[in-house]
MIMAR-807912 format. One record per residue (C-alpha): residue number from 1; x, z, y. Coordinates in steps of 0.1 Angstrom, whole numbers, padded with zeros to 4 digits. Each point is the difference from the previous one (the first is absolute). Example, Ala and Ser with C-alpha at 12.3 -4.5 7.8 and 13.67 -1.06 7.14 Angstrom:
REM MIMAR-807912
NODE,num,xx,zz,yy
NODE,1,0123,0078,-0045;
NODE,2,0014,-0007,0034;
***
This chain:
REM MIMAR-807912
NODE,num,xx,zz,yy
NODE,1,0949,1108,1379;
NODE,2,-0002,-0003,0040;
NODE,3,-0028,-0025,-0007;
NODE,4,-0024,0015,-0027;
NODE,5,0010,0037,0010;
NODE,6,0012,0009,0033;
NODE,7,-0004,0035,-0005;
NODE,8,0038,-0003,-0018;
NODE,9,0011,-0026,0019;
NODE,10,0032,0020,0012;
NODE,11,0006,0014,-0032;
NODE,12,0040,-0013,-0011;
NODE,13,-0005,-0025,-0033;
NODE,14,0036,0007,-0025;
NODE,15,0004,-0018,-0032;
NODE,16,-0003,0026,-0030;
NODE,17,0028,0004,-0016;
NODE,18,-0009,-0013,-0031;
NODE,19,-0029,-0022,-0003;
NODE,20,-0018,-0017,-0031;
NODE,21,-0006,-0035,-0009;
NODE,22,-0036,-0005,0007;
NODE,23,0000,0013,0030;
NODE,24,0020,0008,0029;
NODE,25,0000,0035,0017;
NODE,26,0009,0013,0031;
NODE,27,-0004,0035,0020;
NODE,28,-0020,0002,0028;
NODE,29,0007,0031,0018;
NODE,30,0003,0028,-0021;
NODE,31,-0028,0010,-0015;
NODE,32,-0013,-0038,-0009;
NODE,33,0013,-0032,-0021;
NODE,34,-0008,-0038,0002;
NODE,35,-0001,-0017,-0039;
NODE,36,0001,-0040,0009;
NODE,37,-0008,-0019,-0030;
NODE,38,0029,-0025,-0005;
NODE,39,-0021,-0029,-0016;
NODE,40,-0031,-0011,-0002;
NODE,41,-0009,0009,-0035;
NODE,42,0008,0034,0012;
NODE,43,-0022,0000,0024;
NODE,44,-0032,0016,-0023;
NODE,45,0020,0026,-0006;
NODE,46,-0004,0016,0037;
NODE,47,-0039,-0006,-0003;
NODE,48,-0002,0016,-0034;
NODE,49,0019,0032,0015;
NODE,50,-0020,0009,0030;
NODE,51,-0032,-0005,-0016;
NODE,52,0010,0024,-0033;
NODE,53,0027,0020,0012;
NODE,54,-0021,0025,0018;
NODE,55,-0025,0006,-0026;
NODE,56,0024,0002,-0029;
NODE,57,0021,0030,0025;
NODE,58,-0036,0023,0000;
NODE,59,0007,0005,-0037;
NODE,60,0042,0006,-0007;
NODE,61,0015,0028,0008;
NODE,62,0036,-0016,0006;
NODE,63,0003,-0024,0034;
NODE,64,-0003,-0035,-0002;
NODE,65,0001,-0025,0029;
NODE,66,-0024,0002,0029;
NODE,67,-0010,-0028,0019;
NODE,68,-0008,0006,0034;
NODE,69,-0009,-0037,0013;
NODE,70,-0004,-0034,-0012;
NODE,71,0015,-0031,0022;
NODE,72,-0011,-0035,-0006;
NODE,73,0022,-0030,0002;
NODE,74,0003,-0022,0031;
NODE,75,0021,-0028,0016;
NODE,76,0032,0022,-0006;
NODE,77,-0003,0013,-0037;
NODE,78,-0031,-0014,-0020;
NODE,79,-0008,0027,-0022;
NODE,80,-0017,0036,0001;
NODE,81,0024,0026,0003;
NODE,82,0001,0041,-0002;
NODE,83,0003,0029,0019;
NODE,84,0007,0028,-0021;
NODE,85,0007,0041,0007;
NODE,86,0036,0003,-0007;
NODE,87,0011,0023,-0034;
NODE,88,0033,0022,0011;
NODE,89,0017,-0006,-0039;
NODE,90,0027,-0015,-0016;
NODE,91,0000,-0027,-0029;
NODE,92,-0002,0022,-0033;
NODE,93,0036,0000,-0017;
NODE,94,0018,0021,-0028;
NODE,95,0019,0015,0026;
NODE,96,-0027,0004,0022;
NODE,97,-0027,0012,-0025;
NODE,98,0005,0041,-0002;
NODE,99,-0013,0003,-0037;
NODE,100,-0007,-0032,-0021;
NODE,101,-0021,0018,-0020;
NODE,102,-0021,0014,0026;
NODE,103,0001,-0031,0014;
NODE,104,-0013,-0024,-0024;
NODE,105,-0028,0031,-0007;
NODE,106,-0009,-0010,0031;
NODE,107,-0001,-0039,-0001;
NODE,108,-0021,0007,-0028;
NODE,109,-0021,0023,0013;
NODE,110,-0011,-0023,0031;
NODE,111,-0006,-0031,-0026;
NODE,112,-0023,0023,-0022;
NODE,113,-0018,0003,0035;
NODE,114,0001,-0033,0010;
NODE,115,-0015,-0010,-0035;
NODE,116,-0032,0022,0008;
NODE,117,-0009,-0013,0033;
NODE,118,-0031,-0020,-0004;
NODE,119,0009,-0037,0000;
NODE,120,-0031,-0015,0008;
NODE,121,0001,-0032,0018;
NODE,122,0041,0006,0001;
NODE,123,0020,-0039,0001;
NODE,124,0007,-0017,-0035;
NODE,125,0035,-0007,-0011;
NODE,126,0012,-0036,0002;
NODE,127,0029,-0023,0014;
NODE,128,-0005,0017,0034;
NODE,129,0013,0036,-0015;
NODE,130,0022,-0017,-0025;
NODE,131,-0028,0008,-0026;
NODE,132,0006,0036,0001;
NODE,133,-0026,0018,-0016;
NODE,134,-0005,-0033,-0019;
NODE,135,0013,-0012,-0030;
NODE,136,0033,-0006,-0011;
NODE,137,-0004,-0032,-0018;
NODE,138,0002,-0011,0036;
NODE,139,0039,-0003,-0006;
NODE,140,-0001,-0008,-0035;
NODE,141,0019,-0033,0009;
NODE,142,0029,0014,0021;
NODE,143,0001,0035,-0023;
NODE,144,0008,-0022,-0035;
NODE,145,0026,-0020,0018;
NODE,146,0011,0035,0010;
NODE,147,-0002,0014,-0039;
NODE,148,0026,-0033,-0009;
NODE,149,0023,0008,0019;
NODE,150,0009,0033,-0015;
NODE,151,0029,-0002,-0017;
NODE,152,0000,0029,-0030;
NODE,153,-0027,-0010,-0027;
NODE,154,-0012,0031,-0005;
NODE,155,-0010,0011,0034;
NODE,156,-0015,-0038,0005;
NODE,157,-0018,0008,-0030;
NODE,158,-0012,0034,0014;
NODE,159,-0006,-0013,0034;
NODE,160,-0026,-0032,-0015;
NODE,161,-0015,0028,-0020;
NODE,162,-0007,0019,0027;
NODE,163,-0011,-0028,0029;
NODE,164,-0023,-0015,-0033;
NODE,165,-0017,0038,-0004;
NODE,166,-0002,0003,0042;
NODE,167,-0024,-0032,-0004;
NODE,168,-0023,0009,-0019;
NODE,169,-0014,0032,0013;
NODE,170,-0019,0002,0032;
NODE,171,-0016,0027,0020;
NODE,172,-0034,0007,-0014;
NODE,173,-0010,0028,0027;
NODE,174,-0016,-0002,0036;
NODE,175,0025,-0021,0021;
NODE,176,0025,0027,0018;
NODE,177,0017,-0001,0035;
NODE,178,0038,-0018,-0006;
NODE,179,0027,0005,0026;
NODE,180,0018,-0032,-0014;
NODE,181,0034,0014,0010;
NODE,182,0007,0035,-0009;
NODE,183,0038,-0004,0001;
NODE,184,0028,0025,0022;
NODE,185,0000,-0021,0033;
NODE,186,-0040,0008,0003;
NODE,187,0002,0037,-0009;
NODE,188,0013,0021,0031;
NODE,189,0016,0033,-0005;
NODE,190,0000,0029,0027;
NODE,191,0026,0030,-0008;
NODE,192,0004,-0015,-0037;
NODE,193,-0036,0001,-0010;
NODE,194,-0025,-0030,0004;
NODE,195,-0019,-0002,0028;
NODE,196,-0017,-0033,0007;
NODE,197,-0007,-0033,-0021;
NODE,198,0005,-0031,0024;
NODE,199,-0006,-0037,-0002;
NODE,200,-0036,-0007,-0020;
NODE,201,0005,-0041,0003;
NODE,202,-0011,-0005,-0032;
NODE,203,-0023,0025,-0003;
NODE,204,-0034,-0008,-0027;
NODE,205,-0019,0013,-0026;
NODE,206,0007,-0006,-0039;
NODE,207,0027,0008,-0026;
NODE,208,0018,0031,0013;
NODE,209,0030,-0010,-0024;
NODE,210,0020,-0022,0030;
NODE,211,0007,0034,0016;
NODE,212,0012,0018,-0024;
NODE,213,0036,-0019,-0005;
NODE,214,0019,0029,0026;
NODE,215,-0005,0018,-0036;
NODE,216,0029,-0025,-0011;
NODE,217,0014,-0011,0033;
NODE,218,0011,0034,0016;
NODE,219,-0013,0034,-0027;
NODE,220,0023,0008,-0030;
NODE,221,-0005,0026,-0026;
NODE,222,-0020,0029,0010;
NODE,223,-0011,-0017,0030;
NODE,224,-0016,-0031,-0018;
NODE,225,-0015,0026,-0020;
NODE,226,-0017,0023,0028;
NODE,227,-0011,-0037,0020;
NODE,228,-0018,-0009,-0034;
NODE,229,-0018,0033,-0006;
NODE,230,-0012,-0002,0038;
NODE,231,-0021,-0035,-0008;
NODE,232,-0021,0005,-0025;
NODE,233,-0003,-0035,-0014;
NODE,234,-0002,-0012,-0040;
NODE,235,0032,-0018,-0020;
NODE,236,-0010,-0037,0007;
NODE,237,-0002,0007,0039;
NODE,238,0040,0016,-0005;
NODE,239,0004,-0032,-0024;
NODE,240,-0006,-0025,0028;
NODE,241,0016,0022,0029;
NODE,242,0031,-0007,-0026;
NODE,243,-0012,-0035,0003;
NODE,244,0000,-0005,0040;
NODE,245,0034,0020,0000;
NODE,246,0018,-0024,-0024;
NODE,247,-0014,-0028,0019;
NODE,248,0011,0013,0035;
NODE,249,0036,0007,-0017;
NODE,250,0005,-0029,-0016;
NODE,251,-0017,-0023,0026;
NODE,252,0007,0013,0033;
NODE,253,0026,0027,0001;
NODE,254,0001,0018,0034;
NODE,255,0039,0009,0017;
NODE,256,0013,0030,-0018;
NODE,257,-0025,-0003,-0032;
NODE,258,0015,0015,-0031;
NODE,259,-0010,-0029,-0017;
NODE,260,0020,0012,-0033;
NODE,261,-0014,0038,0000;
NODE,262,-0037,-0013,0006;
NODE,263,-0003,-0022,-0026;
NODE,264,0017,0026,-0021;
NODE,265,-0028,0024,0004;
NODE,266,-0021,-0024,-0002;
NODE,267,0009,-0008,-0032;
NODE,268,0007,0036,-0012;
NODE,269,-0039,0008,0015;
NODE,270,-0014,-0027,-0016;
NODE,271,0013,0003,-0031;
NODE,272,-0006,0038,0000;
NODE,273,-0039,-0009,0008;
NODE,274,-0004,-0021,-0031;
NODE,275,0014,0027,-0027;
NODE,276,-0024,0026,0019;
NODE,277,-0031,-0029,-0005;
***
């Protein structure tokens, strides 16, 4: 910082107090936060965010992250790094989160926006986002190894069903604008009610289905309902968002992922989708 900015060279640097695994972030000064890739392969990331952040901000009505400066690597860390405005919010919760159905009204209402910002020239999905916006059959591999390992017959049965329908559908519209992680610790809440969407790492344009897993993953009930009817997408879109969240449960459970009442609903939604078909 003293080096590539000295107008906050006396600003005090503090660890966050929690910080992700792509990146490492700390406060400078109050008002201001440094996001240090933590590998190389993150490193595209930070690139990707200062040049689209800004433009994509001009057209959402809820905060997202804004960079302020852009530091480049040098004998002491190699890679380019980020300044960004800090967000005064909390991690979304249950007990945080003031009305779940309010809320997830509101997650869907800033992806129905996010969806209709024009995506020209917007990065492709690949291995450097973890193919979101891409294709699932990207974890074909790992996801039936998953599907053998359930143990009951009948939800293995549902679950191959399911992963085998996810496949073959694709998104047949303009490419969209995909977060890539839409999940609690990127959603900050302010007096109970969303306020910002952080942490756009894996941000490209595609299949809008990656981000729609929080349906599963946090919403219940009425909520998952009012979340649904704020994104209007069609049944094979909701098909494969059933898709990447069976994957993500199966594959790579998260701490604290009700693994047994996802996959539940999972299988109750998809289920319910086919007698409606």
């Amino acid at each position: 910082v003293a080096s590539q900015f000295s107008q906050w060279r006396d600003l005090p640097i503090t660890p966050v107090e929690f910080s992700g695994w792509d990146n490492r972030t700390f406060h400078l000064g109050h008002d201001m936060s440094i996001r240090l890739p933590s590998d190389e392969d993150y490193a595209p990331q930070i690139l990707k965010e200062f040049a689209w952040l800004p433009k994509l901000a001009e057209s959402l009505s809820c905060q997202i992250t804004k960079p302020l400066a852009l530091g480049v690597g040098n004998d002491f860390y190699p890679w380019p790094w980020l300044i960004n405005q800090w967000i005064d919010g909390e991690s979304a919760s249950k007990e945080r989160i003031q009305n779940i159905v309010q809320f997830a009204k509101d997650v869907g209402h800033f992806l129905s926006e996010f969806h209709q910002i024009d995506s020209t020239g917007g990065p492709p999905p690949g291995a450097n986002n973890f193919y979101r916006g891409g294709g699932l059959s990207a974890y074909d591999a790992e996801m039936r190894q998953g599907i053998r390992l359930i143990r009951k017959t009948q939800d293995r049965n549902i679950a191959e069903q399911l992963w085998n329908e996810a496949l073959s559908s694709s998104w047949q519209e303009i490419p969209v604008w995909v977060h890539g992680d839409i999940a609690i610790g990127n959603l900050l809440v302010k007096q109970g009610k969303l306020c910002a969407v952080i942490d756009f790492g894996q941000l490209a344009i595609g299949d809008p289905a990656c981000d729609l897993a929080i349906a599963w993953n946090l919403f219940t009930g009425e909520s998952r309902d009012a979340f649904r009817a704020a994104i209007p997408l069609d049944r094979n879109t909701w098909i494969r968002a059933l898709g990447w969240t069976l994957w993500k449960t199966l594959c790579w459970p998260t701490k604290g992922t009700e693994v047994k009442r996802i996959l539940h609903d999972v299988y109750e939604d998809y289920l319910s989708l086919q007698s409606s078909s």
